[in-house]
C-alpha positions as CSV (number, residue, x, y, z in Angstrom):
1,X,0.0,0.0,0.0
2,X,1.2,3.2,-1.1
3,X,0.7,6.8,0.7
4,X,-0.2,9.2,-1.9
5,X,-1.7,13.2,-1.9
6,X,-5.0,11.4,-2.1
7,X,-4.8,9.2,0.8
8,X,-4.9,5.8,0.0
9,X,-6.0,3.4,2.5
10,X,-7.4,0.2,2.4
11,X,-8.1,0.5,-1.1
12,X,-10.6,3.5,-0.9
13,X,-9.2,7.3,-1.7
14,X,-9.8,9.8,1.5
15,X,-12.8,10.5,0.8
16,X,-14.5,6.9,-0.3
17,X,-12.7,6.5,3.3
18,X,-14.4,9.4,5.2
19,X,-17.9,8.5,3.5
20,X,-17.1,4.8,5.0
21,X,-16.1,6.1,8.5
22,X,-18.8,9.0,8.6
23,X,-21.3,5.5,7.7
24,X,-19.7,3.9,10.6
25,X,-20.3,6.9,13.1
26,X,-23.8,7.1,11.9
27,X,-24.6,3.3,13.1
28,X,-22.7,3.3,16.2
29,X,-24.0,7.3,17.0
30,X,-27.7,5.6,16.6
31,X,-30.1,5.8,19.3
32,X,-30.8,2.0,18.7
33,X,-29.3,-0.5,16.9
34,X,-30.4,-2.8,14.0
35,X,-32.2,-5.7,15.8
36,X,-30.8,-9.0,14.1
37,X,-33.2,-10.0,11.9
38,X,-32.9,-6.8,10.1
39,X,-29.5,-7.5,8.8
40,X,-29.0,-9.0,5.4
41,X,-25.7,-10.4,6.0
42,X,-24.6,-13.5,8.3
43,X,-21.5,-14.7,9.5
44,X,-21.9,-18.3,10.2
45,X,-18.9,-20.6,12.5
46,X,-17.9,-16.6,12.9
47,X,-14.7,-16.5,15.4
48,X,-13.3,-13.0,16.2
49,X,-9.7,-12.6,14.3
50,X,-7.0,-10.8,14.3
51,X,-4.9,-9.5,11.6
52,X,-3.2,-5.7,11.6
53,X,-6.8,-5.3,13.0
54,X,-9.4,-7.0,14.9
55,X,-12.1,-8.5,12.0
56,X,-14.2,-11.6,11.7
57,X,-13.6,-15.3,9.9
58,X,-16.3,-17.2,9.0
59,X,-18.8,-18.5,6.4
60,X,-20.9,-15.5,4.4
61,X,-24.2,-15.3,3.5
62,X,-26.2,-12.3,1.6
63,X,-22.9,-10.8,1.1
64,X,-23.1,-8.4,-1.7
65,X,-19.4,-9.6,-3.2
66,X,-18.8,-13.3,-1.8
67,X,-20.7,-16.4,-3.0
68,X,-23.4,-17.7,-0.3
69,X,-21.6,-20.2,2.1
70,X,-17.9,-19.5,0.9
71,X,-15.1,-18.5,3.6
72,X,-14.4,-14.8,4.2
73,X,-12.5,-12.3,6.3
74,X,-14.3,-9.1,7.4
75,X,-12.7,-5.4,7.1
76,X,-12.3,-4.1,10.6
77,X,-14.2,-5.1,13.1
78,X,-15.5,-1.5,15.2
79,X,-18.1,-3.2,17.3
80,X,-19.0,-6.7,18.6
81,X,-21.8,-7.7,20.5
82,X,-22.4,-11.9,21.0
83,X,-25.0,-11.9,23.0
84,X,-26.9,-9.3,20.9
85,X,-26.0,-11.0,17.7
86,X,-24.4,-8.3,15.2
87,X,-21.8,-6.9,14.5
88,X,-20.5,-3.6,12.7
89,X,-17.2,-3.6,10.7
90,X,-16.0,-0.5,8.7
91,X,-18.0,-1.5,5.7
92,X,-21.2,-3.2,7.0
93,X,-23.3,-4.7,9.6
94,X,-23.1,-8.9,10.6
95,X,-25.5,-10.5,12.1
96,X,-24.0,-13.3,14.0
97,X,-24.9,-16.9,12.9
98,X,-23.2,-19.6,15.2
99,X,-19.7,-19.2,16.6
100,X,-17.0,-21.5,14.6
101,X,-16.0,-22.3,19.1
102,X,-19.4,-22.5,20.7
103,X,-17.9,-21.8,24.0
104,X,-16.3,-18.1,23.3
């Protein structure tokens, strides 16, 4: 990755990255949040990960760029909530399908 005038970062010039971020504040800044069944997107035999940051492995589904039921890694993961069942990376809300360790 390459710093340039326009601010490349994770793939996105500054400002697709501010419109991204300014997305993120707008969930989290929410007076409620999504309740799970609202949420297009699951993360089945999820575990929380760790790369250069925090994201989520597991098997997608309603995904908008990976094939139902095929492997992914999330972007960064900016909020996790188990027991409520979603979560919120930079780029999108999870719901939470089963955990890949059913004891975490």
């Amino acid at each position: 990755m390459r710093a340039t005038q326009s601010g490349i970062f994770l793939g996105d010039d500054r400002r697709a990255l501010l419109a991204r971020l300014q997305s993120l504040v707008t969930d989290l800044s929410a007076p409620d949040f999504p309740h799970p069944s609202s949420i297009p997107v699951i993360i089945d035999k999820w575990e929380v990960s760790g790369r250069e940051v925090p994201c989520l492995l597991g098997n997608s589904f309603g995904h908008p760029n990976i094939v139902d039921g095929h492997a992914s890694i999330s972007s960064e993961l900016f909020y996790f909530d188990p027991e409520g069942g979603i979560a919120r990376t930079i780029s999108r809300w999870y719901r939470l399908g089963t955990p890949s360790n059913p004891q975490i």
